[in-house]
MISEZA-373768 format. One record per residue (C-alpha): residue number from 0; x, y, z. Coordinates in Angstrom, 1 decimal, always signed. Layout:
REM residues N
<pt i="NUM" x="X" y="Y" z="Z"/>
...
//
This chain:
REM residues 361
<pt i="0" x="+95.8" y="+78.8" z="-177.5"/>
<pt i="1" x="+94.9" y="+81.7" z="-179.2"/>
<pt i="2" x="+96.1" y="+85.7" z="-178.3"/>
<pt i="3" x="+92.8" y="+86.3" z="-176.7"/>
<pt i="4" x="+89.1" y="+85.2" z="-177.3"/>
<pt i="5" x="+86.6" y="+88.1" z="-178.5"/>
<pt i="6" x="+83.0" y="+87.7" z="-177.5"/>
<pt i="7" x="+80.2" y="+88.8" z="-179.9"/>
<pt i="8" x="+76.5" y="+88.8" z="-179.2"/>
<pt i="9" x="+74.0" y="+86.8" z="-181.5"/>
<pt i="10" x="+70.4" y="+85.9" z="-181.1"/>
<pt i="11" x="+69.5" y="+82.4" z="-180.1"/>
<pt i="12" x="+66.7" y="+79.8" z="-178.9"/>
<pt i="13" x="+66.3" y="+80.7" z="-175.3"/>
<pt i="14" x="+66.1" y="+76.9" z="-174.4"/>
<pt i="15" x="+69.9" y="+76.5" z="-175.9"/>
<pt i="16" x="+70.8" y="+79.5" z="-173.2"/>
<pt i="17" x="+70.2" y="+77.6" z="-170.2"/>
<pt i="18" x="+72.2" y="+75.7" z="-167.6"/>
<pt i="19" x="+71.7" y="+72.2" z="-169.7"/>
<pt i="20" x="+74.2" y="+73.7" z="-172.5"/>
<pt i="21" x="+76.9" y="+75.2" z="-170.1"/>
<pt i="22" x="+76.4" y="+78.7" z="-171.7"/>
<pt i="23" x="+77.9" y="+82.0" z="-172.1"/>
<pt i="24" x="+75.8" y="+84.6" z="-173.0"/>
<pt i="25" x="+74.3" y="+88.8" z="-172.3"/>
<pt i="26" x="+70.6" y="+89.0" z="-170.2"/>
<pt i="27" x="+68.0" y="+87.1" z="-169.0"/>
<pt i="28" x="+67.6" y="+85.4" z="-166.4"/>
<pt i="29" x="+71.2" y="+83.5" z="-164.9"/>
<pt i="30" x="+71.9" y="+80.2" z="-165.9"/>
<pt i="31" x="+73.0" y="+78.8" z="-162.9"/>
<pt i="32" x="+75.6" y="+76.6" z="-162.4"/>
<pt i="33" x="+76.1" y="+74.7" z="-158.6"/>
<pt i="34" x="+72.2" y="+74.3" z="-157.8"/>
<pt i="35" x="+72.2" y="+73.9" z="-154.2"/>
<pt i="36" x="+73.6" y="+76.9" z="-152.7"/>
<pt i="37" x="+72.7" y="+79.7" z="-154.4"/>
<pt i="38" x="+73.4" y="+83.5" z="-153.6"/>
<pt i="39" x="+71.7" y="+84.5" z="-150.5"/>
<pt i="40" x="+68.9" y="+87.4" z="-150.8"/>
<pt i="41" x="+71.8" y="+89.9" z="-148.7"/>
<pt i="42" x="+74.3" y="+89.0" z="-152.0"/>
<pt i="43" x="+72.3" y="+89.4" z="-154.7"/>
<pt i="44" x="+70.4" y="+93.6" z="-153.3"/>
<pt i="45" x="+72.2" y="+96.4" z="-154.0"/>
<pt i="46" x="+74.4" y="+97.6" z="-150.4"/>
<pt i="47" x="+73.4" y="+101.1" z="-151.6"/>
<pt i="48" x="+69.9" y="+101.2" z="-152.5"/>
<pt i="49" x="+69.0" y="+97.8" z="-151.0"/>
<pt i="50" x="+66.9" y="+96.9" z="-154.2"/>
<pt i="51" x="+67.8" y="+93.5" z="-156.6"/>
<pt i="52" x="+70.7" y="+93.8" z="-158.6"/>
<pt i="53" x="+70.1" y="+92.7" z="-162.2"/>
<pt i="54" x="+71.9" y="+89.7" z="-164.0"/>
<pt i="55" x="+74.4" y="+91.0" z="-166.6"/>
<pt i="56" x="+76.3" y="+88.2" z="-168.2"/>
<pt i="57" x="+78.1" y="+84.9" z="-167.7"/>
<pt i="58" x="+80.7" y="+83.5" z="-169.3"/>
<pt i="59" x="+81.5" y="+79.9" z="-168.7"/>
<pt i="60" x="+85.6" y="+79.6" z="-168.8"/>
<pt i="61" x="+87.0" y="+76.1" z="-167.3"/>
<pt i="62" x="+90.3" y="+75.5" z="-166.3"/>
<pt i="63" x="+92.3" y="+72.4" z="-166.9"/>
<pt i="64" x="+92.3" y="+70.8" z="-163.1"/>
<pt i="65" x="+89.9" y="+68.2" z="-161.9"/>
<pt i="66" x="+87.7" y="+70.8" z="-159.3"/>
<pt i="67" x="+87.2" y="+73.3" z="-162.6"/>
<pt i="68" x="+86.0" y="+71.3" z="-165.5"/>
<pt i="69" x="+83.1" y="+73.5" z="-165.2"/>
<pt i="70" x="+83.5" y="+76.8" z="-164.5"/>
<pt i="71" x="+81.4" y="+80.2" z="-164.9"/>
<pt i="72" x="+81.8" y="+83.6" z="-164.0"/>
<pt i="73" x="+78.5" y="+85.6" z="-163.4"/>
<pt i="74" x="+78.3" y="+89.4" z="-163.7"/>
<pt i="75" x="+75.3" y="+91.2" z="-161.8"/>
<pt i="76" x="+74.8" y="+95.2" z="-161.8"/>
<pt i="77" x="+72.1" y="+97.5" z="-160.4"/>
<pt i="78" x="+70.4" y="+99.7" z="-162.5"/>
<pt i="79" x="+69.5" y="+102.5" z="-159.7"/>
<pt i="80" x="+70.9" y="+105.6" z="-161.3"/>
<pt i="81" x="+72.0" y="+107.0" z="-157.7"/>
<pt i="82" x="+74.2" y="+103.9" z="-157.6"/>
<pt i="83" x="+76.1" y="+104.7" z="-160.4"/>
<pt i="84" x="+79.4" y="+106.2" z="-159.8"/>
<pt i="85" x="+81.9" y="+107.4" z="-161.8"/>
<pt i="86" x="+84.9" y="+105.1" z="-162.2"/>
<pt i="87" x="+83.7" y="+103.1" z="-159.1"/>
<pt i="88" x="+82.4" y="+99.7" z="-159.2"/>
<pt i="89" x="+80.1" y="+99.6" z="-156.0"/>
<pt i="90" x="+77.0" y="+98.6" z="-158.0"/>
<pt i="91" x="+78.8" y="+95.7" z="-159.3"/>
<pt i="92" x="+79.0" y="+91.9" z="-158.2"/>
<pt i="93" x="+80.9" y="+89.0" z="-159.7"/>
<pt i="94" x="+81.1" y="+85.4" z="-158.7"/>
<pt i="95" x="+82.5" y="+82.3" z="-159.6"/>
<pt i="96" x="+81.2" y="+79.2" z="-159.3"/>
<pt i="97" x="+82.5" y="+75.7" z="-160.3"/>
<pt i="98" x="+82.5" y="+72.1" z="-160.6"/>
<pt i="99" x="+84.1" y="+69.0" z="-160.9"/>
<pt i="100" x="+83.0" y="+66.8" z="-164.1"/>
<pt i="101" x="+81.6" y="+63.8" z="-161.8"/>
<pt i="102" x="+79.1" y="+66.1" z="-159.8"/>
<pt i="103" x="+75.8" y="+65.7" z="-159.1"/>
<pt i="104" x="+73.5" y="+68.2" z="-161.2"/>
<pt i="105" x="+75.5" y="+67.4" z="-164.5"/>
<pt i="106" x="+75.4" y="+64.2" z="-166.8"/>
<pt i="107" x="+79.4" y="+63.6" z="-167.5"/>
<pt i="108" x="+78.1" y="+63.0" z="-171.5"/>
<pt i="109" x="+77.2" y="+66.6" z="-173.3"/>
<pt i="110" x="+74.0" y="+67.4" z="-174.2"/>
<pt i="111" x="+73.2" y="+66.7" z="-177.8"/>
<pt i="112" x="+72.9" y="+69.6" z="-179.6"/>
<pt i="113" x="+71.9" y="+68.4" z="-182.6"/>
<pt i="114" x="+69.0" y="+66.9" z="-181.2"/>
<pt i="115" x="+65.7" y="+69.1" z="-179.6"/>
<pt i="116" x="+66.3" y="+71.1" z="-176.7"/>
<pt i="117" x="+65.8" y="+69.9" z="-173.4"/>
<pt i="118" x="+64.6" y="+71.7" z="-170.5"/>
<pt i="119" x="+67.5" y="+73.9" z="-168.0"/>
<pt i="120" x="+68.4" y="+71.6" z="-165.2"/>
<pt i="121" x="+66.3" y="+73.0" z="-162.2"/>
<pt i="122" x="+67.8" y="+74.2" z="-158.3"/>
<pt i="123" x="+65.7" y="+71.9" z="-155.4"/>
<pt i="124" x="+65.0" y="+76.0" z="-154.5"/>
<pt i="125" x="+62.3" y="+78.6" z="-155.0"/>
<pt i="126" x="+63.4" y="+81.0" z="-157.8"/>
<pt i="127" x="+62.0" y="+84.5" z="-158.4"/>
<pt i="128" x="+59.7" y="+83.7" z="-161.1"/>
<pt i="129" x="+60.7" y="+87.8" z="-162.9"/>
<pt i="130" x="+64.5" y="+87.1" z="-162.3"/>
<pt i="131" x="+65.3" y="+83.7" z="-161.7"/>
<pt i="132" x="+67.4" y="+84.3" z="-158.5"/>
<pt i="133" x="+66.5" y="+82.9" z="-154.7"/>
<pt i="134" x="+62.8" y="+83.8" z="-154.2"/>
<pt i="135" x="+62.0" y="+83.2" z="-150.4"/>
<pt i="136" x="+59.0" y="+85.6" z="-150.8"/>
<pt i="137" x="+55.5" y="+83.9" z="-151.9"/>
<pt i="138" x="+52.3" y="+84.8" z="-153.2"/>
<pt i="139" x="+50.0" y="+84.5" z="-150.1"/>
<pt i="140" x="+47.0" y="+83.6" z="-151.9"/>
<pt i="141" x="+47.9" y="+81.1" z="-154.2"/>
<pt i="142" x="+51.3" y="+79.7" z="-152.8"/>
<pt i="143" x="+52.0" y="+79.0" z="-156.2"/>
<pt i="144" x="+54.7" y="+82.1" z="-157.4"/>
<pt i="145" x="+57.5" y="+82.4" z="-155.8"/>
<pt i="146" x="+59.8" y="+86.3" z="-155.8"/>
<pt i="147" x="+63.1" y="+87.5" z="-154.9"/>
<pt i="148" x="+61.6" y="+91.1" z="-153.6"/>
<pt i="149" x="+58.4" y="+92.8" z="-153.3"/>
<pt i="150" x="+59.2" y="+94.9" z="-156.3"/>
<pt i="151" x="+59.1" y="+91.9" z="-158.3"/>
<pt i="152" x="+56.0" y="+90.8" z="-157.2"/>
<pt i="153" x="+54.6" y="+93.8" z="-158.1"/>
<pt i="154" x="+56.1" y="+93.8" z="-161.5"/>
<pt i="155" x="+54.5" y="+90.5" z="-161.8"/>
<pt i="156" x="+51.2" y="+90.6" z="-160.1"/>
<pt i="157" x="+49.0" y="+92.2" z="-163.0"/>
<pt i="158" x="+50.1" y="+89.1" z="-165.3"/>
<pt i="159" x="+50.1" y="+86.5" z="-162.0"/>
<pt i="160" x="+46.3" y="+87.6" z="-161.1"/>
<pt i="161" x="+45.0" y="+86.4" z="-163.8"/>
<pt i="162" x="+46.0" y="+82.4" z="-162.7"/>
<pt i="163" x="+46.1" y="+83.4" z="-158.9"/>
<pt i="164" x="+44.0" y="+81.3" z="-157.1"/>
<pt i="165" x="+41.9" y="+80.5" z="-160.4"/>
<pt i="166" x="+40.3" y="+76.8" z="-161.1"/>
<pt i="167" x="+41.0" y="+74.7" z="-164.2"/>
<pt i="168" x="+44.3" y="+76.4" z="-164.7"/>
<pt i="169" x="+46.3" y="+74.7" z="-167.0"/>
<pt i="170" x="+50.1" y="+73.8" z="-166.9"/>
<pt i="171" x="+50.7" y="+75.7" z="-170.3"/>
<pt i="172" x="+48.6" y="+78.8" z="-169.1"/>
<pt i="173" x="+50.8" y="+79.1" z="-165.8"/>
<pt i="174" x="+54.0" y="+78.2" z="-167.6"/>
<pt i="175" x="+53.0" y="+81.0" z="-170.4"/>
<pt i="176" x="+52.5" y="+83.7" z="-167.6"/>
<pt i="177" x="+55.5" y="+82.8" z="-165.8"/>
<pt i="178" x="+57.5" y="+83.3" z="-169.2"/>
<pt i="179" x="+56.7" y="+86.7" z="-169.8"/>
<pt i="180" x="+60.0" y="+88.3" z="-170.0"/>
<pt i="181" x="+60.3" y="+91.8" z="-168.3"/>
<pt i="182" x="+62.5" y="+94.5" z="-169.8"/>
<pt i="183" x="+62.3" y="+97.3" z="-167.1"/>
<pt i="184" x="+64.4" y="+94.3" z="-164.9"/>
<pt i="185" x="+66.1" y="+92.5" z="-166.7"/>
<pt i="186" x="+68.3" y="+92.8" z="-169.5"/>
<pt i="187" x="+67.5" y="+91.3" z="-173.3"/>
<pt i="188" x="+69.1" y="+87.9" z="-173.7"/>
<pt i="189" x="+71.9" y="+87.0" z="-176.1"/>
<pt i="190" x="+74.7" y="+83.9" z="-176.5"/>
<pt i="191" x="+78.1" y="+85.3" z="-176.3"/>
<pt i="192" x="+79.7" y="+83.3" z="-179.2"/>
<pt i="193" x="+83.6" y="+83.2" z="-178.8"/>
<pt i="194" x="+86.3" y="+83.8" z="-181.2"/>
<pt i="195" x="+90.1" y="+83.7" z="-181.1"/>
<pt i="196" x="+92.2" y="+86.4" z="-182.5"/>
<pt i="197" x="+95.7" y="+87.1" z="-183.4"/>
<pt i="198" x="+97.6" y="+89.6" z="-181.5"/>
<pt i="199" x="+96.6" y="+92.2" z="-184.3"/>
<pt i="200" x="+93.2" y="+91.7" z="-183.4"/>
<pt i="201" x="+91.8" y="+89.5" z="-185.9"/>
<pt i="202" x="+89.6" y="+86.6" z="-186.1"/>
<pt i="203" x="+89.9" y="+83.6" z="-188.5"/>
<pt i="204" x="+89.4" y="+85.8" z="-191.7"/>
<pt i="205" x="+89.3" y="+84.3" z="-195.6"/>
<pt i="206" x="+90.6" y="+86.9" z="-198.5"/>
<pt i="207" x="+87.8" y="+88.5" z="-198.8"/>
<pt i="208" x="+88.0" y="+89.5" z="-195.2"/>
<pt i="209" x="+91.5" y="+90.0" z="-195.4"/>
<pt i="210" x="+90.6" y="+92.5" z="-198.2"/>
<pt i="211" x="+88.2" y="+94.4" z="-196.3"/>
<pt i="212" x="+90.0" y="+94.6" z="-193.4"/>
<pt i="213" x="+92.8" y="+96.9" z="-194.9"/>
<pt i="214" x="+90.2" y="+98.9" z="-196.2"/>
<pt i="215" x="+89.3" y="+99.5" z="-193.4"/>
<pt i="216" x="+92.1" y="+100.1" z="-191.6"/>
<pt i="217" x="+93.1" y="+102.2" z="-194.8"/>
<pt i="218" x="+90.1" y="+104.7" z="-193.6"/>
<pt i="219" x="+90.8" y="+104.2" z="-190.0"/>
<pt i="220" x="+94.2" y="+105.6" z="-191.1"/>
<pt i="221" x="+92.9" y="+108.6" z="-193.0"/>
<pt i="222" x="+89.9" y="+109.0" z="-190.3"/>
<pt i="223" x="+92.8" y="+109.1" z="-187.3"/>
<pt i="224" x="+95.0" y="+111.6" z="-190.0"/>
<pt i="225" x="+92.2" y="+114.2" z="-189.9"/>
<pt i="226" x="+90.9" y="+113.9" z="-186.2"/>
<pt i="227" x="+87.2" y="+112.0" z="-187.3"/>
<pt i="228" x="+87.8" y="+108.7" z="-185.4"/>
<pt i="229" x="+86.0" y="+109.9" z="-182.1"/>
<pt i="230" x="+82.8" y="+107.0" z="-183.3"/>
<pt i="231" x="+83.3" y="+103.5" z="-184.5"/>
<pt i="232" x="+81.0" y="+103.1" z="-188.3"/>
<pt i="233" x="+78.2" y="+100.3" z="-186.3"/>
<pt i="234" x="+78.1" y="+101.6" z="-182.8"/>
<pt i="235" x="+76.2" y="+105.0" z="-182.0"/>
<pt i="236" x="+78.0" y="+108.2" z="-181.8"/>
<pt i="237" x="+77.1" y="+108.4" z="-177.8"/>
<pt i="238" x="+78.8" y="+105.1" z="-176.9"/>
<pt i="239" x="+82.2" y="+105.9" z="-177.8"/>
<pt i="240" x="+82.1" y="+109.3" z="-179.5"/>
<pt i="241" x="+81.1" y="+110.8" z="-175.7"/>
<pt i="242" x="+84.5" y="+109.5" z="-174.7"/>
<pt i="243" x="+86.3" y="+111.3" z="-177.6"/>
<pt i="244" x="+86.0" y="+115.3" z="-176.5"/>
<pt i="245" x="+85.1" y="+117.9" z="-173.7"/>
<pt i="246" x="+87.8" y="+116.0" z="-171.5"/>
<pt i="247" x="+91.4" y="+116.0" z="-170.5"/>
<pt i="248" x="+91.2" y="+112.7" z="-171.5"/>
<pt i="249" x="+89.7" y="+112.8" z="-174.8"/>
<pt i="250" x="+90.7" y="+112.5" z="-178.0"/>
<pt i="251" x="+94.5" y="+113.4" z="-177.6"/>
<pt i="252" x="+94.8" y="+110.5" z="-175.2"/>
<pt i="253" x="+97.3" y="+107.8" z="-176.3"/>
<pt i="254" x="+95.0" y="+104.9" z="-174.5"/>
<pt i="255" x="+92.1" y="+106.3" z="-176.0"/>
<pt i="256" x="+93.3" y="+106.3" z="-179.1"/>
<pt i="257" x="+94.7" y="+102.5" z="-178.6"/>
<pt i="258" x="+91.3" y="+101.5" z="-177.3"/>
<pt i="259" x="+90.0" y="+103.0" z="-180.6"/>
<pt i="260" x="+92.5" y="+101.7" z="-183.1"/>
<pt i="261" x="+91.7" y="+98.2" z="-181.5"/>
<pt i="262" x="+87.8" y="+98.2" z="-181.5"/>
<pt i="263" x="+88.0" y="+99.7" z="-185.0"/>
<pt i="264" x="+89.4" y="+96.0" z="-186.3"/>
<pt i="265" x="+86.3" y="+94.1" z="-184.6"/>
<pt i="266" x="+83.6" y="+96.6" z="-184.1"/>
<pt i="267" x="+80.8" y="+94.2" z="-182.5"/>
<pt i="268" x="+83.0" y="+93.1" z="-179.7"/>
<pt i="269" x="+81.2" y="+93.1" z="-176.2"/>
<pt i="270" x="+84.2" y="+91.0" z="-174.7"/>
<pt i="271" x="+87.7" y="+90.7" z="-174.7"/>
<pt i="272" x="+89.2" y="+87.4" z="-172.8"/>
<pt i="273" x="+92.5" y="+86.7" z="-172.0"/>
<pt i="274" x="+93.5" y="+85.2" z="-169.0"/>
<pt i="275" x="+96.5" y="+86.6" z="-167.1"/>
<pt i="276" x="+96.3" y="+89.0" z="-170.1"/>
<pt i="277" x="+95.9" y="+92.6" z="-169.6"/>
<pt i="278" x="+92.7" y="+94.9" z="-170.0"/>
<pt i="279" x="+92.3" y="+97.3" z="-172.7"/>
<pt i="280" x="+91.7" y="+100.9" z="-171.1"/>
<pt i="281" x="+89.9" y="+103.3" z="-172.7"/>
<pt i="282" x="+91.7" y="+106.3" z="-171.1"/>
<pt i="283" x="+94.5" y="+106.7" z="-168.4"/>
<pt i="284" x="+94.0" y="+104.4" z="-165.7"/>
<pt i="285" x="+96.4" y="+106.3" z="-163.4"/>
<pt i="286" x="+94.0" y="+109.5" z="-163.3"/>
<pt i="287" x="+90.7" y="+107.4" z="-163.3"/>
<pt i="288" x="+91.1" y="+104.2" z="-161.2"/>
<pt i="289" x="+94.4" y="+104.4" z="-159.8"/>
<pt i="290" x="+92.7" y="+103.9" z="-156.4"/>
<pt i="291" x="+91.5" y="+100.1" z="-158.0"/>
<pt i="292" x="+94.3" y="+99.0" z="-159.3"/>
<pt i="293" x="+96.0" y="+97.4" z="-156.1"/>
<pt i="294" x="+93.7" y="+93.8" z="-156.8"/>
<pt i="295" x="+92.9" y="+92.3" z="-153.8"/>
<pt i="296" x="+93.7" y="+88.4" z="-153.1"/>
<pt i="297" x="+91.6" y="+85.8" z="-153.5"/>
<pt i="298" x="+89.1" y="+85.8" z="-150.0"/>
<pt i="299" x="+89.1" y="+82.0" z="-150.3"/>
<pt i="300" x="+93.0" y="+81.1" z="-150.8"/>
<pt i="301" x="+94.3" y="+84.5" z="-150.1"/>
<pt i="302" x="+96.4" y="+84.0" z="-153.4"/>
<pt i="303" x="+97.2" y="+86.5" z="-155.9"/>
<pt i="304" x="+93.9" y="+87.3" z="-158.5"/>
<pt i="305" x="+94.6" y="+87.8" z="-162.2"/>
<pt i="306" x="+92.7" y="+89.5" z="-165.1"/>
<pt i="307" x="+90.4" y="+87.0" z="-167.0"/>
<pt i="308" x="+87.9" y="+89.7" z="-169.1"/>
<pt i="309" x="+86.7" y="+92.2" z="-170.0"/>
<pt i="310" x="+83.3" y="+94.0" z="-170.9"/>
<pt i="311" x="+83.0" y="+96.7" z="-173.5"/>
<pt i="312" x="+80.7" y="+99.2" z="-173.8"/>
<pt i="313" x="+79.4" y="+98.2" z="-177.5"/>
<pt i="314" x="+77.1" y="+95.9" z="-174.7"/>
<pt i="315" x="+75.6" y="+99.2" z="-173.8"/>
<pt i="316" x="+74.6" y="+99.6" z="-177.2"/>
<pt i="317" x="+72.2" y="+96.3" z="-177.5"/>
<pt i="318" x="+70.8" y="+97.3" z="-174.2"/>
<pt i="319" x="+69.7" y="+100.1" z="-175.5"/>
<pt i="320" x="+69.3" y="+101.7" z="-171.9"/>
<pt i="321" x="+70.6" y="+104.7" z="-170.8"/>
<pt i="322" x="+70.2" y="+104.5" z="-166.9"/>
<pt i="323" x="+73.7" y="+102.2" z="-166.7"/>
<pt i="324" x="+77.0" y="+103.2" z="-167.8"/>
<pt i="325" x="+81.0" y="+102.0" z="-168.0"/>
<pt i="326" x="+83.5" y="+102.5" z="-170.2"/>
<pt i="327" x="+85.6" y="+99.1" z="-169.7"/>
<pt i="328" x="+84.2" y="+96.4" z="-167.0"/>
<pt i="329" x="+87.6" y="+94.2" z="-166.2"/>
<pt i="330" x="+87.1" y="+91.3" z="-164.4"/>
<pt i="331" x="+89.9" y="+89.6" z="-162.3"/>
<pt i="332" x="+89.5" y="+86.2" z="-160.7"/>
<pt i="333" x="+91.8" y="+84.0" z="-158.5"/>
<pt i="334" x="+94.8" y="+82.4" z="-160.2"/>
<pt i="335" x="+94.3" y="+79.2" z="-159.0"/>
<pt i="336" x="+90.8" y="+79.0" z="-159.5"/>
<pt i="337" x="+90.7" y="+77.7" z="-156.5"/>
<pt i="338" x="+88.2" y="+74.9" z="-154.9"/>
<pt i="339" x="+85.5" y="+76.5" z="-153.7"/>
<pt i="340" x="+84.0" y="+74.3" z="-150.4"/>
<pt i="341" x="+81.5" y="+72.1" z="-150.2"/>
<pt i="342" x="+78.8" y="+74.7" z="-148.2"/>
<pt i="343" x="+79.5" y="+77.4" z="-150.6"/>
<pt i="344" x="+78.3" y="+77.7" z="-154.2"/>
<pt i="345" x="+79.5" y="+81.0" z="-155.0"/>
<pt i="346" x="+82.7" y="+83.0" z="-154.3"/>
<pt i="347" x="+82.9" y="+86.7" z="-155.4"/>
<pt i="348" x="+85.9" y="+87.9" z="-157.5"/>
<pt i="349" x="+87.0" y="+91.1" z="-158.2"/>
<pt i="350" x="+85.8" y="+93.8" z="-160.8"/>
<pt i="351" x="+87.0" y="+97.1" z="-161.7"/>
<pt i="352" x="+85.0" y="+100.1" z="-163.2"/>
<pt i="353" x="+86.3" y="+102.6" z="-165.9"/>
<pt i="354" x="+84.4" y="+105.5" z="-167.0"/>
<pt i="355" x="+86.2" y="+108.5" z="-168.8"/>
<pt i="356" x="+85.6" y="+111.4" z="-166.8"/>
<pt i="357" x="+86.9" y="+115.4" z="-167.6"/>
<pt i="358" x="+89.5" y="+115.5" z="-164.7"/>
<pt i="359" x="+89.9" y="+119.0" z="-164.5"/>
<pt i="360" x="+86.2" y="+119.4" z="-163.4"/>
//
């Protein structure tokens, strides 16, 4: 097993992002995993602002035992400025969800993916047709579209009229409207591919890697020497370089250095796994989530939870969207992993929010 796994984000064929190919991956709509009992309307609205909280990311991480040979974590976030808080993560949700290889959604043979792609492996359930979570709210002329929330149906409804309630609509006109993707609510869609590093932070590099990557480090050096480190070279000046000054915990800070130093070797990284591992803070946790740091147990098995991953904020950057905001999302999840029962599909699991905010404000 490698150090710890770093996640990158790359363009792909929607149809290889789906539930079919067990996938890990940055926006869209969520690839559901157990297809019977889905998140209930209450889980998936914000507590504070009561609107639809939008899907963030999944990664799928099994564990070796017979109940977890499938196994992904889901990440949903609302986008309601008001709800964001600093170095609190109340606008936050994560779940876990998991089966057994002999289950009854799932072939126990892989997909082929060297041959076409084949269609995501549909819930007996209504989905929103903007977001692709529970939709128990209808169209009431046509019966035909199917929403988590009225704001959705209003996203949708100048695209929807156009088939509502029409004649000689065809399959392919109705399955063309319902794909229209929706950037206001939802977030663009990537693949998370995975890579292990060393405990230096480095992938699988050949010489000429190898090469660059003292160069690098070589500038990094002389960067750190005269204080001009506050921005990594391929990530904008405001997603890390906001971090570096006008705060107590800014440039002089030993983690925030570390957290620079670190990211400096793999630039792209929008996750860092490493289970029972610990998470890479980007300033002091003691002054900005001490409060956090006591993790709560597990509320199935009431055992201990552990760190699993983490989210950067280089995913910031290919949102391009400035009304959400962290510094480090760490995730921690039960230990065990343990069996979720047979009437629930999804358990939450713990998340903690770090931003890096001037503490003498």
């Amino acid at each position: 097993m490698s150090d710890m796994d770093l996640g990158f984000p790359e363009q792909c064929e929607p149809g290889w992002l789906t539930n079919r190919y067990f996938p890990s991956k940055v926006g869209g709509k969520p690839a559901w995993l157990e297809l019977d009992l889905l998140p209930s309307k209450e889980e998936m609205f914000c507590d504070e602002c009561k609107t639809p909280k939008t899907f963030l990311c999944q990664i799928y991480a099994p564990f070796g035992d017979e109940h977890n040979f499938h196994r992904t974590i889901f990440v949903f976030v609302c986008r309601t400025a008001t709800c964001q808080k600093a170095n609190t993560a109340s606008n936050l949700m994560v779940l876990r969800s998991q089966l057994a290889k002999k289950n009854k959604f799932y072939s126990e043979i892989p997909p082929d993916e060297d041959a076409d792609v084949l269609p995501p492996i549909m819930p007996n359930k209504k989905l929103c047709i903007v977001c692709g979570c529970l939709g128990q709210l209808q169209c009431s002329r046509c019966k035909n579209a199917n929403y988590c929330a009225a704001e959705h149906q209003r996203a949708h409804w100048p695209h929807h009229k156009t088939i509502c309630s029409a004649a000689n609509v065809t399959e392919n006109e109705v399955n063309k409207i319902n794909a229209i993707a929706f950037p206001k609510l939802l977030f663009p869609e990537y693949e998370i591919t995975i890579e292990p590093c060393d405990e230096n932070n480095r992938v699988d590099l050949d010489k000429d890697d190898e090469a660059k990557e003292k160069e690098q480090m070589a500038e990094y050096e002389k960067l750190a020497a005269e204080g001009k480190t506050g921005a990594l070279n391929n990530v904008p000046d405001g997603e890390l370089e906001k971090y570096a000054g006008g705060t107590s915990t800014g440039m002089d800070d030993k983690y925030f250095r570390k957290f620079k130093k670190t990211m400096w070797k793999q630039e792209a990284q929008i996750l860092r796994y490493k289970r029972n591992g610990e998470p890479l803070w980007i300033s002091n946790p003691e002054k900005t989530i001490a409060a956090h740091l006591v993790i709560p147990n597990c509320e199935l098995c009431g055992g201990p939870r552990q760190f699993e991953f983490q989210i950067m904020p280089q995913m910031l950057y290919i949102f391009n969207n400035e009304a959400i905001d962290w510094g480090v999302l760490a995730v921690y999840t039960c230990v065990n992993s343990c069996k979720i029962p047979e009437d629930i599909g999804y358990v939450k699991e713990y998340i903690i929010k770090q931003d890096v905010v001037d503490d003498k404000k």
